[in-house]
C-alpha positions, -999 to +999 in steps of 0.1 A: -410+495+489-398+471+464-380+497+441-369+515+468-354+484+483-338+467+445-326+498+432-297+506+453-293+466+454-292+468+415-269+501+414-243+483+438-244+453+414-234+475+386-210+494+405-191+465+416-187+454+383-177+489+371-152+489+399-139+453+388-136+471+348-119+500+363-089+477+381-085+459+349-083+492+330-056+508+358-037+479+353-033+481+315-029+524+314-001+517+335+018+483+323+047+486+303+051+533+308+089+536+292+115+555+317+113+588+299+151+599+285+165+637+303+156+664+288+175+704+282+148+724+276+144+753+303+110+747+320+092+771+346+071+757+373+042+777+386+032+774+421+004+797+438+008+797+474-010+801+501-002+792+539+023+769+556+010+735+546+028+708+563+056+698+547+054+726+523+093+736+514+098+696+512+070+693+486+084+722+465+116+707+465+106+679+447+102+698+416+135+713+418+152+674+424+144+661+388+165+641+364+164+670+339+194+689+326+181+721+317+172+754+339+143+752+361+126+785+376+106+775+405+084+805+405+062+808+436+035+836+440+017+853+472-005+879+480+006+892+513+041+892+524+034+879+556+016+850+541+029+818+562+042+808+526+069+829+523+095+814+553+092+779+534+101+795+499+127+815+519+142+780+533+142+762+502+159+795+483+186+790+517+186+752+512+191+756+471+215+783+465+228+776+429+188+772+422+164+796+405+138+799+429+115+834+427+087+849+448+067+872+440+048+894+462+021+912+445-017+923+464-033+926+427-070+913+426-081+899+395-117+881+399-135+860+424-109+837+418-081+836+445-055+810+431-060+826+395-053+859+405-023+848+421-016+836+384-023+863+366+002+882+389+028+854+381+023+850+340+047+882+335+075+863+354+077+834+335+115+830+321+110+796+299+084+789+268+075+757+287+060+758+319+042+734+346+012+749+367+011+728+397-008+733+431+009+739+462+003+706+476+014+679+451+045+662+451+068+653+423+090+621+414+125+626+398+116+615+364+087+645+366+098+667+341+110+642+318+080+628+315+062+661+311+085+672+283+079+636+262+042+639+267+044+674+255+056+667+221+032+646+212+014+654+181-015+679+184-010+684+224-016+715+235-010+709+273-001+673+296-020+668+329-014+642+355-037+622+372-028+620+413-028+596+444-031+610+480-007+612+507-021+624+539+000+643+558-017+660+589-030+631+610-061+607+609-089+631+592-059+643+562-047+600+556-090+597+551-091+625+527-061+609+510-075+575+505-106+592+490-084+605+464-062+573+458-090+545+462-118+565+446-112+596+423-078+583+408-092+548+393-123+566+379-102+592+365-083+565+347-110+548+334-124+577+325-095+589+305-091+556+289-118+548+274-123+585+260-157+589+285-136+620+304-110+650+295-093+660+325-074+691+332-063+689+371-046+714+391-020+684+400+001+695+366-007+717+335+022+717+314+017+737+279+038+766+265+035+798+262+022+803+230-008+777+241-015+801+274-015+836+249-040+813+224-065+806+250-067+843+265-042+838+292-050+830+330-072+866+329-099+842+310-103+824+338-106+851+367-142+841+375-142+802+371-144+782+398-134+750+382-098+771+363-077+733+353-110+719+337-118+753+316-082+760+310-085+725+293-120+730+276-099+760+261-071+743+246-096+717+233-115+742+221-080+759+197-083+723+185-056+704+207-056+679+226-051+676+265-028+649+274-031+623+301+007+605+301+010+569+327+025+590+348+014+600+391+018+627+416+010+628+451-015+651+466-001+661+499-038+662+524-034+685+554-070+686+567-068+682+607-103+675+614-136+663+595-146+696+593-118+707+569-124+678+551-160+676+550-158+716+532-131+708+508-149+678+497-183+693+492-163+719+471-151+697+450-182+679+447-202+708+443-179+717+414-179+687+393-213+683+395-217+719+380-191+712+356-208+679+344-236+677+359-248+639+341-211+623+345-211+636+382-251+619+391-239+587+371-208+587+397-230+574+421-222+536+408-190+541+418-201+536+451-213+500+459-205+493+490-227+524+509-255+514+486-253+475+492-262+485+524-286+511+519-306+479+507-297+455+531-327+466+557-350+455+528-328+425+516-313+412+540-295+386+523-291+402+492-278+432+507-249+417+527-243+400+497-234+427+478-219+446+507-193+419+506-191+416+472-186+455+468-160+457+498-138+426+486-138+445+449-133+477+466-100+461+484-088+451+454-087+481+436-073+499+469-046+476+472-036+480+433-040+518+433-016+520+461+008+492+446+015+517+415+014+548+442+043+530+460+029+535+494-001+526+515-022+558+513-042+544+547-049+511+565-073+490+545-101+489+575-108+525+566-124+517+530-158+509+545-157+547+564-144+560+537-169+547+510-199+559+533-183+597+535-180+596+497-210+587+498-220+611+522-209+640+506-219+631+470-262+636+489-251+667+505-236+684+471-265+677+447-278+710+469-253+731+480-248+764+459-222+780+478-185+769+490-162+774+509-126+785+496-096+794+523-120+813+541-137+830+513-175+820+503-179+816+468-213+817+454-217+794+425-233+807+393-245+796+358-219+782+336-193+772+364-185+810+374-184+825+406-187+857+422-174+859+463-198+869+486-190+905+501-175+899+539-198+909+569-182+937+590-177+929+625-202+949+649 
C-alpha cells in the first residue's frame, strides 16, 4: 500500500517539475524567431483529402494567402469523385481564379495506408522541386512559406516540419481535443526537440524537395506504415540529413463532434507513438501530474491535494503560455483538469490496444510500425 500510494505522488512531483522545465524551454525556442524575408521559388503544397471537414475550403486557403512571390500549386488529391472534398476544392478553385489549384481524382490502391496512397497518386503531379505535404486539417499563417523556404536552406536539411497548436472547430468535444494538442502534445514536443531527446516529422508540414522524396524511395516506401511523417523523417535521417524543426506554428483544425470521435482518434495516435517509441511514449506518463496527484490522494490525503494543486497551477501556466504564442485561447481554462484525466485516460487504454481505427477502416497494427487493414465483413 505504501508504494502504491508514493509512486504516483513521486511521479506527479517530477512531472510538475518537468512541466515547469518545459514552459521555460517554450519560452526560449520561441523568443526572439526573425520575420522570415519573401521568397520566389515555386513551391507545391500537397494536400490528401478526405471529407468535408468543417471549415475545410477556408483552411486550404490559407496556404494559398502567403507573403510569398513565387507560384504556388495547391495540389489536392481524392479517391472518389463524390468524396465530400471535392465541392470545397471546387469553391476555392471559384473563389481563386488567377490561382493554381489542381485535383486529382484517381481510385488507385497502393497499401494499407489510405492517406499515402492518396500520395502516391499525387507525386506524379507535382509542378515545383520544393514541395509542402500538409494534412487536410491544419491551418497556415501568411509568413508560412517564407518560413518554410528559410528553414529549408539550412545546412544539411533534408526536409522542415512544424510543430502545431489546436483549434477546435466542431463544438465542445472538437475545442477538448484541441486543448489536448495545444496544452499537452505541443510543449513536450518542444522540449523534446530542444533539448535533442525527440526528432519529429508531423503530418502538420513536411517540406523537402524532390530530389530528398526520390532518395528516400518516394511515398511507395511508405504504403504500409502507419506512423508515414515519423518514418518519412527516420528516412531522410537515415540519407544522413537532418529534419528541421523552425520557431515557427500551425493550427490543427479539430472536428470531432462527440467523445467517441475523439476518444478513437486519440487511442490511434496513442497507440501509434507508443509503437513507434515504445520507452519515450511509457516515460510520457510524467507529463501528466495532475491525474496522478490524485490517483494518490486517497492514500495521502494531504500530500495528494498538494500536488494536485501544485500540478494544476503549473499546468495553467503552461496552458496560458502555449496559447499566448498560439494567439488564441484554444478552450476555457476550467477544462485542463478534464482534459488532463482523458490524457490520462487514454494513455491506460493504449498500452493494450493492437488495432485502430482510421476513417472507418480497421487497421491491424504489426511489428515494426506497419499495418495491414482488416478485410471488411459483408453484410448478411
Amino acid at each position: 500500500m505504501t508504494l502504491l500510494a508514493w509512486l504516483p505522488a513521486a511521479l506527479s512531483l517530477i512531472g510538475s517539475l518537468y512541466m515547469l522545465a518545459a514552459l521555460v524551454t517554450f519560452r526560449a525556442f520561441f523568443a526572439g524567431a526573425a520575420k522570415p524575408a519573401r521568397r520566389t521559388e515555386g513551391v507545391t503544397i500537397l494536400k490528401p483529402l478526405y471529407g468535408a471537414e468543417p471549415r475545410l475550403a477556408d483552411n486550404l486557403a490559407s496556404f494559398l494567402e502567403q507573403q510569398h512571390d513565387g507560384p504556388i500549386q495547391l495540389l489536392c488529391g481524392v479517391h472518389r469523385a463524390d468524396d465530400a472534398a471535392v465541392a470545397a476544392v471546387e469553391a476555392l478553385q471559384a473563389r481563386y481564379p488567377h490561382a493554381r489549384i489542381d485535383l486529382i481524382v484517381d481510385p488507385r490502391p497502393h497499401g494499407a495506408n489510405g492517406k499515402v496512397a492518396n500520395l502516391i497518386n499525387l507525386e506524379p503531379h507535382i509542378a515545383h522541386d520544393i514541395f509542402a505535404l500538409s494534412d487536410s486539417d491544419m491551418v497556415a499563417r501568411p509568413d508560412y512559406l517564407a518560413g518554410l523556404l528559410a528553414a529549408l536552406d539550412r545546412p544539411n536539411t533534408g526536409a522542415v516540419t512544424l510543430a502545431y497548436h489546436g483549434r477546435g472547430d466542431a463544438g465542445f468535444w472538437s475545442r477538448v481535443a484541441a486543448a489536448g494538442l495545444s496544452w499537452q502534445f505541443l510543449p513536450g514536443v518542444i522540449f523534446g526537440t530542444a533539448h535533442g531527446l525527440a526528432k519529429p516529422c508531423m503530418g502538420s508540414t513536411i517540406a523537402m524537395r524532390l530530389t530528398t522524396l526520390a532518395a528516400i524511395g518516394g511515398f511507395a516506401a511508405f504504403a504500409d506504415v502507419l506512423a508515414d511523417d515519423y518514418a518519412i523523417g527516420e528516412a531522410v535521417a537515415a540519407q544522413g540529413l537532418q529534419v528541421v524543426v523552425p520557431p515557427m506554428l500551425v493550427a490543427h483544425a479539430s472536428a470531432e463532434p462527440d467523445f467517441g470521435a475523439l476518444w478513437r482518434h486519440e487511442l490511434r495516435w496513442g497507440a501509434t507513438i507508443r509503437d513507434v517509441v515504445p520507452l519515450s511514449y511509457a516515460m510520457g506518463v510524467i507529463a501528466m501530474p495532475f491525474p496522478l496527484a490524485l490517483l494518490a490522494t486517497p492514500f495521502l490525503p494531504l500530500p495528494g491535494l498538494a500536488l494536485a494543486g501544485f500540478a494544476l497551477a503549473v499546468r495553467m501556466a503552461v496552458a496560458i503560455a502555449v496559447d499566448r504564442q498560439a494567439g488564441a485561447r484554444t478552450a476555457p481554462l476550467w477544462l485542463l483538469p478534464l482534459r488532463d484525466c482523458l490524457t490520462f485516460a487514454v494513455f491506460i487504454a493504449s498500452l493494450t490496444v493492437r488495432s485502430v481505427d482510421w476513417r472507418g477502416a480497421v487497421l491491424r497494427m504489426e511489428p515494426e510500425g506497419r499495418i495491414t487493414a482488416e478485410p471488411e465483413i459483408p453484410a448478411s
